[in-house]
C-alpha positions in Angstrom: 5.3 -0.9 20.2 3.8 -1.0 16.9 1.4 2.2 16.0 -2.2 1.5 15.4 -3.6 3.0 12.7 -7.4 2.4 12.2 -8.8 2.5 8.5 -12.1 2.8 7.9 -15.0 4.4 5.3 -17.6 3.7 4.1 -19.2 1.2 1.4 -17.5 1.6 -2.0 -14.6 4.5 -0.8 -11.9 2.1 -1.8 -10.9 0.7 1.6 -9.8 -2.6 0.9 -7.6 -1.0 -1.7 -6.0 1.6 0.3 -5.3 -1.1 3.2 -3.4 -3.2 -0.2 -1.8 0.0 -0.5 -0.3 0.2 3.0 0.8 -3.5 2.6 2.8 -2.4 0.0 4.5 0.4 2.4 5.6 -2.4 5.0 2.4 -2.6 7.2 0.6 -5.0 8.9 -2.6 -5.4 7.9 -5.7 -7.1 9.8 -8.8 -6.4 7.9 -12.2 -7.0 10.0 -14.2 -9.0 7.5 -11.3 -11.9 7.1 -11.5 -12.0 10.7 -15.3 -12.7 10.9 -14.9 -15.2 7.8 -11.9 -17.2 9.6 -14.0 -17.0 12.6 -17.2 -18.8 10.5 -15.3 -21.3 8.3 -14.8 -25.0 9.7 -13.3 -25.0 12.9 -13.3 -21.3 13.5 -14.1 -20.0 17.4 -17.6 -18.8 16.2 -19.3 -22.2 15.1 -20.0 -23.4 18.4 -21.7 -20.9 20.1 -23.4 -19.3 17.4 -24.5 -23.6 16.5 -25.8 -23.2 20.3 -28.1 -19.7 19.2 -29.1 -20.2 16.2 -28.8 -24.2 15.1 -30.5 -23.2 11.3 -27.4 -20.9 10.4 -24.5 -23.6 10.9 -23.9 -25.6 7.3 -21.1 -28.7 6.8 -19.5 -27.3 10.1 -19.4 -23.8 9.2 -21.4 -20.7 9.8 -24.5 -20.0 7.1 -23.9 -16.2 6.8 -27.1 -16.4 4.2 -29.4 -18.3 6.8 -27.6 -15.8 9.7 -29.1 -12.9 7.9 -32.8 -14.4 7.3 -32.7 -15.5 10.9 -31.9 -11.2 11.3 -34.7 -10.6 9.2 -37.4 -12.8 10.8 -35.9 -11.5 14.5 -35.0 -8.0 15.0 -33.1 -9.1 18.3 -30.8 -11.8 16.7 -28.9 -9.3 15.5 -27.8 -8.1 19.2 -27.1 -12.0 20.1 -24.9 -12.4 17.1 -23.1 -9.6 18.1 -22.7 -10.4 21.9 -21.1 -14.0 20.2 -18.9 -12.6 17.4 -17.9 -9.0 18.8 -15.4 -10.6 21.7 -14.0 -13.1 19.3 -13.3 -10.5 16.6 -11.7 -8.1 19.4 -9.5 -11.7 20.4 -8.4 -11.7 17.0 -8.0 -8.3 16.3 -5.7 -8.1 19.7 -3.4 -11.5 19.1 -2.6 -10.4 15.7 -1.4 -6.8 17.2 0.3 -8.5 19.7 2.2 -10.9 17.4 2.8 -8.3 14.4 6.5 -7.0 13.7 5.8 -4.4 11.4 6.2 -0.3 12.8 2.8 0.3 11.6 -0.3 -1.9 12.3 -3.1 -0.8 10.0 -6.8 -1.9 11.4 -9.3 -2.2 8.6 -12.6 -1.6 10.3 -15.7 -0.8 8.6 -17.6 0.3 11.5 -14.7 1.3 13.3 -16.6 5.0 14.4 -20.1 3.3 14.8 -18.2 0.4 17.5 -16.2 3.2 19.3 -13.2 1.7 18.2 -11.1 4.7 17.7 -10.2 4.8 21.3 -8.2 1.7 20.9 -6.7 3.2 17.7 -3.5 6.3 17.9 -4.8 7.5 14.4 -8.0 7.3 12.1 -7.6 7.2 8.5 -10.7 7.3 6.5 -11.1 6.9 2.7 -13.7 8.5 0.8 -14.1 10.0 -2.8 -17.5 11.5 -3.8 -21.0 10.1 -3.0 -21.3 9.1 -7.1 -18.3 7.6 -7.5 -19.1 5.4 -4.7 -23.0 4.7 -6.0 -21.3 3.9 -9.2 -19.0 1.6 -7.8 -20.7 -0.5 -5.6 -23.5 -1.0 -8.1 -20.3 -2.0 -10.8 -20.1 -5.2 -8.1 -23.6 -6.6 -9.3 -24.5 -7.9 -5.7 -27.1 -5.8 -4.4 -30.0 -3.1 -5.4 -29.5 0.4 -4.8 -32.3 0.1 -1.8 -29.8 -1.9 -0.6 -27.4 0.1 -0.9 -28.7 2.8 0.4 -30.1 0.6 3.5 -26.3 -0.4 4.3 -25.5 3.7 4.2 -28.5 4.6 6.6 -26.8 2.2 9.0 -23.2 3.5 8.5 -21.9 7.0 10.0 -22.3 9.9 7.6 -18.9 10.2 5.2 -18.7 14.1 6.1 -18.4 13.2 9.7 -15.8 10.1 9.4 -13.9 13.0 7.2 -14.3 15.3 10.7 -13.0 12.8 13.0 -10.3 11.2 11.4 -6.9 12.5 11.8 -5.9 11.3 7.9 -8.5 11.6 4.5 -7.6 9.6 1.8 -9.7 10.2 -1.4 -9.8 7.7 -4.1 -10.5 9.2 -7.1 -7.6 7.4 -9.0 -5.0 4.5 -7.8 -2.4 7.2 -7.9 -3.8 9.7 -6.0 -4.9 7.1 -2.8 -1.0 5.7 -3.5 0.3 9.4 -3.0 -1.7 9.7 0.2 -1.0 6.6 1.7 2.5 7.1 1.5 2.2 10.5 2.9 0.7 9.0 6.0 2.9 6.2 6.5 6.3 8.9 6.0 4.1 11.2 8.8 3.7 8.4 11.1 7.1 6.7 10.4 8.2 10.1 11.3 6.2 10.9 14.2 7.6 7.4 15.8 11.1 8.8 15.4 10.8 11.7 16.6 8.6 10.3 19.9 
């Protein structure tokens, strides 16, 4: 059986780079967000019921994620439909990729993997995180939203200083060779702890 590893952090940390990283160490990696785009591009599971809800937000035969979030805007309780649609075909995916992955380690990239409770499902937590400028910095470097925002997204995400509490693995990403040096430390403990099970 493959060992779960859940990776998570958030906005800006460096997540999608330290899940690259564990690629690179002979992981499998299933990263959240593809899911949800696979599941809204043309012929994904989450066309047709989400065409059913919300007509406006479907587009050429795939899922409007633009029109999805005005829809949000308009209706506070859209959001809670969306999720009672999306949430069960992301946890299909998320579980027939586990089930069909080879690799010793299966690494989980989750944003909201504390905020979902979905740390029970996972046998370790890693969370990345570097300091609250660096991040600001970074994610206004991307040029695709205003610090309000930014800071909107943070209000609705888990304080870093608690994900760092829970989480049984911190990497920091101040530089690519620092996160490297960490993310091969965890995969040598894990790949370590599997032997020695």
């Amino acid at each position: 059986m493959s060992f779960a590893l859940g990776l998570t952090g958030s906005i800006g940390m460096g997540k999608s780079t330290a899940a690259g990283m564990f690629a690179d160490e002979g992981c499998a990696v299933w990263d959240a967000d593809a899911a949800v785009h696979r599941l809204y591009g043309r012929g994904g599971a989450a066309v047709a019921p989400l065409a059913a809800a919300f007509p406006e937000a479907i587009k050429n035969g795939t899922v409007d994620r633009a029109a999805l979030k005005a829809r949000i805007a308009q209706d506070p309780q859209a959001l809670r439909r969306i999720e009672t649609i999306v949430h069960p075909l992301v946890a299909a995916d998320r579980e027939a990729f586990r089930a069909a992955a080879r690799a010793d380690i299966v690494v989980f990239d989750i944003p909201l993997l504390f905020e979902t409770g979905g740390e029970a499902r996972m046998d370790a937590v890693a969370v990345v995180s570097v300091d609250p400028e660096i991040q600001e910095e970074r994610v206004m470097a991307r040029g695709t939203m205003t610090r309000a925002q930014f800071r909107q997204i943070l209000s609705r995400q888990m304080p870093d200083a608690e994900k760092r509490a829970r989480a049984d693995y911190v990497i920091v990403t101040d530089t690519m060779e620092h996160a490297r040096q960490q993310v091969r430390a965890i995969v040598a403990d894990i790949r370590s702890r599997k032997a020695h099970a």
